[in-house]
C-alpha positions as CSV (number, residue, x, y, z in Angstrom):
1,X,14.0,33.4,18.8
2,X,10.4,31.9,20.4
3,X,7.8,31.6,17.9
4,X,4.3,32.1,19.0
5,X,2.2,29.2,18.0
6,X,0.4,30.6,15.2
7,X,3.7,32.2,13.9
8,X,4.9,28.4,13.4
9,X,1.8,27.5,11.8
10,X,2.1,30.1,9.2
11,X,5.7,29.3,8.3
12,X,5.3,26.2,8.4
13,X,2.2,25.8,6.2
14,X,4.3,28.6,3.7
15,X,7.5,26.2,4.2
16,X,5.8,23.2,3.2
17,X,4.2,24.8,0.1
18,X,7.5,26.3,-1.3
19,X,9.8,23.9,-0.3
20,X,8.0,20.5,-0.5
21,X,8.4,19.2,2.9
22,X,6.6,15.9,3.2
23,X,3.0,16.5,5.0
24,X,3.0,14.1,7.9
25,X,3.3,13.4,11.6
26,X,5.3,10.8,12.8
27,X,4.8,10.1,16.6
28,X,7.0,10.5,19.7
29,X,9.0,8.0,20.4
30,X,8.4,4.9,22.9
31,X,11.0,3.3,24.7
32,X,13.6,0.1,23.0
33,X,14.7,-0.4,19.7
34,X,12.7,-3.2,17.0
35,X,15.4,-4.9,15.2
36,X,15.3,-5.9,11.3
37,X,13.2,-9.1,10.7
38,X,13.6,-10.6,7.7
39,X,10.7,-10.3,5.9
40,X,9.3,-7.1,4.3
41,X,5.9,-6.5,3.1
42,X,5.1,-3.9,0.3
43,X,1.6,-2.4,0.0
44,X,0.1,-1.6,-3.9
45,X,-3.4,0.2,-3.1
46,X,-5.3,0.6,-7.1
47,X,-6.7,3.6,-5.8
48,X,-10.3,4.1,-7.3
49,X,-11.5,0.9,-7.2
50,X,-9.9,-2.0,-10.0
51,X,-12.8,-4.3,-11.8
52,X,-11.8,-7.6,-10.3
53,X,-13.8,-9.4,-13.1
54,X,-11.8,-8.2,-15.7
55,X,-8.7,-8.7,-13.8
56,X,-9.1,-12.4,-13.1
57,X,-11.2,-13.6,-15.9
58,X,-13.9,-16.0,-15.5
59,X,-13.2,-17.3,-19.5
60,X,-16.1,-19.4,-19.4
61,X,-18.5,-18.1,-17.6
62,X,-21.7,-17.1,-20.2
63,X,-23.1,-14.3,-17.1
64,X,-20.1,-13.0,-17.4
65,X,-20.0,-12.4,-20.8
66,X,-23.6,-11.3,-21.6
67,X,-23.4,-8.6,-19.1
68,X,-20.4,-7.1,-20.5
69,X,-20.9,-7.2,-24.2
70,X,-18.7,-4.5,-25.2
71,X,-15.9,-4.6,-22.4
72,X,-15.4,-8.4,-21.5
73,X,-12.2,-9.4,-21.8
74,X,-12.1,-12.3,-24.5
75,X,-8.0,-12.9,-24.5
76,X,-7.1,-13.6,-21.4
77,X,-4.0,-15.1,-20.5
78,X,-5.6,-18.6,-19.6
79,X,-4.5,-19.4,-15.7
80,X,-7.0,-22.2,-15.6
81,X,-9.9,-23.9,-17.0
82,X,-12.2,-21.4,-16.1
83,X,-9.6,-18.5,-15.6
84,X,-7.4,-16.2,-17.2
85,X,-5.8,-12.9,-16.4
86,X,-5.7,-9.7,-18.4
87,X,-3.7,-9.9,-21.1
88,X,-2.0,-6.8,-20.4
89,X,0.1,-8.9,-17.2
90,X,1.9,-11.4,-18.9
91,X,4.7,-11.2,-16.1
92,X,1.5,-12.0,-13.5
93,X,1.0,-14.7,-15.4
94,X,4.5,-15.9,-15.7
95,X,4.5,-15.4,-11.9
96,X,1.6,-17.8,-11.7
97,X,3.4,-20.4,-13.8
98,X,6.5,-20.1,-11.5
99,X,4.8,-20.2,-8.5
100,X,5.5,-16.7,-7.4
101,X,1.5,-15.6,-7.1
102,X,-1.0,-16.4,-5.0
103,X,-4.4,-15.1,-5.5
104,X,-7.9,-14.7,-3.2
105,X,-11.1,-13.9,-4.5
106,X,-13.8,-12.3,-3.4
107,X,-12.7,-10.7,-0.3
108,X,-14.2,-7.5,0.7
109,X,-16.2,-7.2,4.3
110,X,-19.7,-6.8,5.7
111,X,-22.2,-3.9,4.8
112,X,-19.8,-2.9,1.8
113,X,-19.8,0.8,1.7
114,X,-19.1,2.1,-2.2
115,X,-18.2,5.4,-1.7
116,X,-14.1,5.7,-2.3
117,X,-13.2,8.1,0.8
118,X,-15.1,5.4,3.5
119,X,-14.6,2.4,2.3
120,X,-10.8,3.3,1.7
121,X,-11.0,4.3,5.4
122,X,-12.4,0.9,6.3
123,X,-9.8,-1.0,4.3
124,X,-7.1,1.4,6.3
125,X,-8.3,1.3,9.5
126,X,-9.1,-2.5,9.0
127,X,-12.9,-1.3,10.9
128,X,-16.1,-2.6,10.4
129,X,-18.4,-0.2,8.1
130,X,-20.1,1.0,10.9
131,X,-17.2,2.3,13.2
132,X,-15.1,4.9,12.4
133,X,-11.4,4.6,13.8
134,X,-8.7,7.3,13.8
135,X,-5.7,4.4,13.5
136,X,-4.5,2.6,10.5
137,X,-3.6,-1.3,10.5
138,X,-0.3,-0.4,10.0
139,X,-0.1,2.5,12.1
140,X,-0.9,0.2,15.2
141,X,0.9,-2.2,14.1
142,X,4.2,0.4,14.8
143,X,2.5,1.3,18.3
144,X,2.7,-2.4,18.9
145,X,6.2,-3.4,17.6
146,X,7.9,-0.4,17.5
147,X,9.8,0.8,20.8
148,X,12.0,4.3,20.1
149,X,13.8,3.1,17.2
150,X,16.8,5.2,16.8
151,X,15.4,5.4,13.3
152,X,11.7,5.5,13.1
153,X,11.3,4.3,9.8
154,X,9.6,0.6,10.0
155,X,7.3,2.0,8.0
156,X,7.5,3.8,4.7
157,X,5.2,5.5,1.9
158,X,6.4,6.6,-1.0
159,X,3.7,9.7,-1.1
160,X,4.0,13.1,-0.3
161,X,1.3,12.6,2.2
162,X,0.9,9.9,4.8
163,X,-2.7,7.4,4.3
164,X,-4.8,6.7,7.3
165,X,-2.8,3.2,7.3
166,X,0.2,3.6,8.5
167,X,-1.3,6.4,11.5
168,X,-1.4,4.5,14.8
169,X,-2.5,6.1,18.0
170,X,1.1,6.9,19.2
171,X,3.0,6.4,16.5
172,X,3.3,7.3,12.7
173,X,5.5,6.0,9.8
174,X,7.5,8.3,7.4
175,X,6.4,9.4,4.0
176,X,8.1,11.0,1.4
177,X,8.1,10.9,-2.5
178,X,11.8,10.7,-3.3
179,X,15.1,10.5,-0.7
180,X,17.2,13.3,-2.6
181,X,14.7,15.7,-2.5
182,X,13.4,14.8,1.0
183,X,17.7,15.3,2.3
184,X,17.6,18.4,0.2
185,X,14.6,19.9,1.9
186,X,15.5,19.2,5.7
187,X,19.2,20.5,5.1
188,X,17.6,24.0,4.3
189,X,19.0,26.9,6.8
190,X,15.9,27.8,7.4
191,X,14.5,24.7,9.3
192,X,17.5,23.8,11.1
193,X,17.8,27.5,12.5
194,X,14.1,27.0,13.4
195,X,15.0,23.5,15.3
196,X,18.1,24.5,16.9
197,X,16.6,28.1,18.5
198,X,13.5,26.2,19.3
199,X,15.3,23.6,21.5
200,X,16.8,26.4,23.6
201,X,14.2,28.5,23.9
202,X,10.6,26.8,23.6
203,X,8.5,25.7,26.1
204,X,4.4,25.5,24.9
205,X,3.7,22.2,24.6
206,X,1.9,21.9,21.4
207,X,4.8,23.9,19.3
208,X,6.9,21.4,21.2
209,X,5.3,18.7,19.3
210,X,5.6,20.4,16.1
211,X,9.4,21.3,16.3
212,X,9.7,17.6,17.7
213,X,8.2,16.6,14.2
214,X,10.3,18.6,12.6
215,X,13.9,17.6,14.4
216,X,13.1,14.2,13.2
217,X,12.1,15.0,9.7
218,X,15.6,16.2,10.0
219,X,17.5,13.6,11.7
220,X,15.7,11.0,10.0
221,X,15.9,12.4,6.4
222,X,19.2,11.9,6.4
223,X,20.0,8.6,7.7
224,X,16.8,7.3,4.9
225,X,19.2,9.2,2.0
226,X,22.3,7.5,3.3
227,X,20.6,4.1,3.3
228,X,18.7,4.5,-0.3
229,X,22.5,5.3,-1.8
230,X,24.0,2.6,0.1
231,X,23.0,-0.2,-2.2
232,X,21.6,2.1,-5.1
233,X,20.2,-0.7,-7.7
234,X,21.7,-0.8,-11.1
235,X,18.6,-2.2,-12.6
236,X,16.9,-0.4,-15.5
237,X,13.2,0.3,-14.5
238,X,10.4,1.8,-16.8
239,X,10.4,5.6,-16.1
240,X,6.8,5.3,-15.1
241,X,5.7,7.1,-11.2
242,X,5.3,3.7,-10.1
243,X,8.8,2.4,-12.0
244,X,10.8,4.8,-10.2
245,X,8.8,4.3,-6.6
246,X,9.9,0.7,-6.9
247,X,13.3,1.2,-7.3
248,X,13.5,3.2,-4.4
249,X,11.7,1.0,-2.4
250,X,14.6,-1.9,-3.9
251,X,17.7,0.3,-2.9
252,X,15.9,0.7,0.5
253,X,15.2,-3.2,1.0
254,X,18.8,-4.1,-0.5
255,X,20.3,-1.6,2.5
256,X,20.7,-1.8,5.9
257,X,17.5,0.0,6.9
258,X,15.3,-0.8,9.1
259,X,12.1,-1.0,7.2
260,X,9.6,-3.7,7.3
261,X,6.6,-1.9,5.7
262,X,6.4,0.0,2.1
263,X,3.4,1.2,0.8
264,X,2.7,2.8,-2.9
265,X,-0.1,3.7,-4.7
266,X,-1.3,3.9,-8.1
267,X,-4.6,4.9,-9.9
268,X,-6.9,5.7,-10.8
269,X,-9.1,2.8,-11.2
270,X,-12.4,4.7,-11.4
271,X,-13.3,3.4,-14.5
272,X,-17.0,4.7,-15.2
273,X,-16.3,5.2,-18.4
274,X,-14.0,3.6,-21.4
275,X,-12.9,1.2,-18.9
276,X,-11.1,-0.9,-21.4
277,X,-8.4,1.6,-22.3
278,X,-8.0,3.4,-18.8
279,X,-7.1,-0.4,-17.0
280,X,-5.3,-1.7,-20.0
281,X,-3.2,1.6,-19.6
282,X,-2.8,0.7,-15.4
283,X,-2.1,-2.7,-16.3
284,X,0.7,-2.1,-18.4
285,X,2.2,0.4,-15.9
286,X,1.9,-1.9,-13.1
287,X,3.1,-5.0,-14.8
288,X,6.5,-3.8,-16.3
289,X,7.3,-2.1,-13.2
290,X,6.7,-5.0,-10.7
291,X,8.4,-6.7,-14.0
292,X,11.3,-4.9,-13.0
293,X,11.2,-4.9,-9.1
294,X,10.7,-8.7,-8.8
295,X,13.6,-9.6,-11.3
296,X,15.7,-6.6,-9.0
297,X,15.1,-8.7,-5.7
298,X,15.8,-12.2,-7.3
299,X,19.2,-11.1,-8.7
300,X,19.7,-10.2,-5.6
301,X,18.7,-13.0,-4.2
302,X,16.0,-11.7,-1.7
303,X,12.3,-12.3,-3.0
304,X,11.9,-14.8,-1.1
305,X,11.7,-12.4,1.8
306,X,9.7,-10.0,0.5
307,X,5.7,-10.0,-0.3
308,X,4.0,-7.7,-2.4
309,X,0.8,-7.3,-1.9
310,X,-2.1,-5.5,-4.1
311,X,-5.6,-4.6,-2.9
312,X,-8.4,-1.4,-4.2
313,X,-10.8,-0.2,-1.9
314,X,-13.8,-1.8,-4.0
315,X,-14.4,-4.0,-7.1
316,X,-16.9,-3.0,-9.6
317,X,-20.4,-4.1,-10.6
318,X,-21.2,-7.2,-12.7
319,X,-23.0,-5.7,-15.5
320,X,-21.3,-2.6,-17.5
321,X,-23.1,0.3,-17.7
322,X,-24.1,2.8,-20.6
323,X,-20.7,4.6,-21.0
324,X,-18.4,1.0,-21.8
325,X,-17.2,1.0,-17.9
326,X,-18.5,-0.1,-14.7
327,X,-20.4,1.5,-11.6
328,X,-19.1,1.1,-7.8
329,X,-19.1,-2.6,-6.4
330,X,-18.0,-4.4,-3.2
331,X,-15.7,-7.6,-3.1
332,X,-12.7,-7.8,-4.9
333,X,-9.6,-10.4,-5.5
334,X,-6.0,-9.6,-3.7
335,X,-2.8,-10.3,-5.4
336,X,0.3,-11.4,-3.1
337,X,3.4,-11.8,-5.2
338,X,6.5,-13.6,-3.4
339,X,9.4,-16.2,-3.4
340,X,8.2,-17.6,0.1
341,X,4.7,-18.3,-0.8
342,X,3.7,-21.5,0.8
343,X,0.3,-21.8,-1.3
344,X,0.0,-20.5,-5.2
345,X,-2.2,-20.0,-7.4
346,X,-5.6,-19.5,-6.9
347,X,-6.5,-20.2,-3.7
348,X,-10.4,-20.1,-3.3
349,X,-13.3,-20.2,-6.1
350,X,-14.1,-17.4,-8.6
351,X,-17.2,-15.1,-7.8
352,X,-20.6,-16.6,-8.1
353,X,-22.4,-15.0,-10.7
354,X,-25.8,-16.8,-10.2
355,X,-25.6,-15.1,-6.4
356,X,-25.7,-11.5,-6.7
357,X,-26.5,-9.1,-3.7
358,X,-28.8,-6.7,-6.0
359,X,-26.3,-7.0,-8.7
360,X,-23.1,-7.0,-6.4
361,X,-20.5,-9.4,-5.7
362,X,-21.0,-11.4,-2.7
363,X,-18.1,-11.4,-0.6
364,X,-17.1,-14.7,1.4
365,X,-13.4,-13.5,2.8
366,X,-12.9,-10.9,5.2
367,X,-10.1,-8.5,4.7
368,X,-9.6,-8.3,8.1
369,X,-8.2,-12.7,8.0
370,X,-6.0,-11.3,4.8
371,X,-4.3,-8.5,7.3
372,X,-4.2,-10.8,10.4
373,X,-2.2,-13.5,8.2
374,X,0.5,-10.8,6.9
375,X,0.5,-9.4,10.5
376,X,1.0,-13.0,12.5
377,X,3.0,-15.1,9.5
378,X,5.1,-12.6,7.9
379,X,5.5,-9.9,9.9
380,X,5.3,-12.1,13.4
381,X,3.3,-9.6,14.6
382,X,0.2,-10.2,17.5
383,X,-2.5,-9.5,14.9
384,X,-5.2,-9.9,17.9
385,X,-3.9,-6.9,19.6
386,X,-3.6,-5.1,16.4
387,X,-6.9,-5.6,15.0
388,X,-8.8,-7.6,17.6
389,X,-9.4,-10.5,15.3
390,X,-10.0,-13.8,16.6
391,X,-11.7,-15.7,13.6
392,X,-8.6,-17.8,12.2
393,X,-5.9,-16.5,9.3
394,X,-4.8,-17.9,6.0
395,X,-2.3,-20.6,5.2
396,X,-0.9,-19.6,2.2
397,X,2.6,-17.9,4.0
């Protein structure tokens, strides 16, 4: 049975289509194994771009509130003098009062691009706006750590398709949207007929590749259903996308598997219009779900080793605009949410509203220090070779 190239390429592009196999390419595999660390980080991207401003409010802050006459938030959830957080995350803010969150403001990166598509990339790739990179932070961070792992799964997105961060120039985590379904699909006759003919018979190199992909979608699907029944949690969770995302991701971090990465998304945050509704909507989504995750881990007594982290591509602009939301923006506040923070709270000042770049934030932290501190001091990772930064990291884990 030898399939011509373009043969596999047309079943496989009909396969995928009918059958709902997971659209990505994981890597070959390098030589000797990464054990389990410890520590695991989970990735929340608010796809779209989240308003920062009316995330973290600045309560007393009179710019603030006479640009945004119809859409300020007036009942925040009062972090600090000047501070509060939307009132639609209480469990943030009970986080804050526990010492559980740790927030930075105003973090974006030079030359801020607003379109979603690049400046996602650049927050992927972890580039600077003027160079474009094929590799995600992530991604490299697999080619780097990662030496042929009887399981390839240090990484993981809960997606049907794999984002530009976790692609690294050799190799590529694993995404797929729900275990069952993904065990289900690579158990098909079809696909294992295709494997098992292919190994005896096959010899262009570029089919190769694909069949390789394929053989471990197989082999790798199963051992990734095995581990997310192995400690299934019991919690209840909202029966939101992102609700039942998270409880995968806790059965996954409560097993034996190897996983050191999860990434999620949510959106979308492109709130041009009736902004207050559309966030308020997100919030509540996000907040009883992490609600549910975080009191998951610390019955289980294991939040201290694990960091959940949030970040959007862009923040918004100052001033609202004619339809009650807000235009593209640039820098933006990251959330990290864990039992081993060793710094909480807020951890730098608020946004400078007198000093406006043409009616932008200003940014004053680089993303690039953010993902060079989870890299080096929760991931023990070398976060020079991974991203070639050399200007300092953070202190808060």
């Amino acid at each position: 049975m030898i399939i011509k190239r373009r043969q596999f390429l047309k079943a496989g592009s009909l396969a995928t289509a009918s059958l709902l196999l997971p659209n990505f390419l994981k890597a070959m595999s390098l030589p000797e194994a990464l054990e389990r660390g410890h520590k695991v980080l989970v990735i929340l991207q608010l796809s779209g771009g989240n308003d920062g401003l009316n995330t973290i409010v600045p309560m007393r802050n009179d710019i603030y509130f006479r640009e945004r006459q119809t859409i300020a938030v007036d009942n925040a959830l009062t972090l600090t003098d000047e501070a509060g957080i939307h009132p639609a995350l209480p469990f943030f803010k009970t986080l804050y009062d526990r010492g559980e969150l740790a927030v930075l403001n105003n973090v974006g990166y030079p030359e801020p691009n607003k379109s979603h598509f690049r400046s996602m990339d650049i927050w992927h790739s972890a580039s600077r706006s003027d160079e474009y990179l094929e590799s995600g932070w992530i991604g490299r961070y697999l080619d780097q750590a990662c030496y042929d792992c009887g399981h390839p799964t240090q990484a993981l997105e809960v997606n049907d398709m794999l984002s530009l961060a976790l692609k690294g120039k050799q190799k590529k985590a694993f995404a797929f949207k729900d275990p069952k379904k993904l065990y289900q699909t690579s158990r098909e006759e079809y696909f294992n007929t295709l494997y098992q003919e292919h190994k005896r018979q096959h010899e262009e190199e570029t089919v190769a590749y694909l069949y390789q992909t394929l053989g471990d979608t197989i082999n790798n699907a199963d051992y990734i259903f095995e581990q997310s029944k192995a400690r299934k949690t019991a919690a209840a969770y909202p029966d939101s996308v992102l609700g039942k995302d998270l409880k995968t991701v806790s059965s996954l971090i409560k097993s034996d598997i190897n996983t050191q990465v999860y990434y999620l998304q949510i959106g979308s945050f492109d709130t041009h219009i009736n902004q207050q509704q559309r966030q308020e909507s997100l919030f509540h989504t996000i907040n009883d779900a992490v609600e549910a995750f975080v009191d998951d881990l610390k019955k289980n007594g294991i939040f201290q080793h694990v960091m959940l982290m949030t970040f959007s591509e862009f923040g918004r602009r100052v001033a609202q605009n004619a339809s009650n939301g807000t235009d593209h923006g640039t820098a933006n506040q990251l959330f990290f949410l864990s039992g081993g923070l060793k710094k909480q709270g807020l951890l730098n000042a608020l946004p400078d509203l007198t000093q406006l770049n043409e009616g932008d934030l200003r940014y004053t932290e680089d993303f690039r220090k953010v993902y060079a501190t989870l890299l080096k001091n929760w991931l023990d990772a070398d976060s020079t070779k991974i991203l070639g930064w050399k200007n300092g990291i953070y202190d808060f884990i």
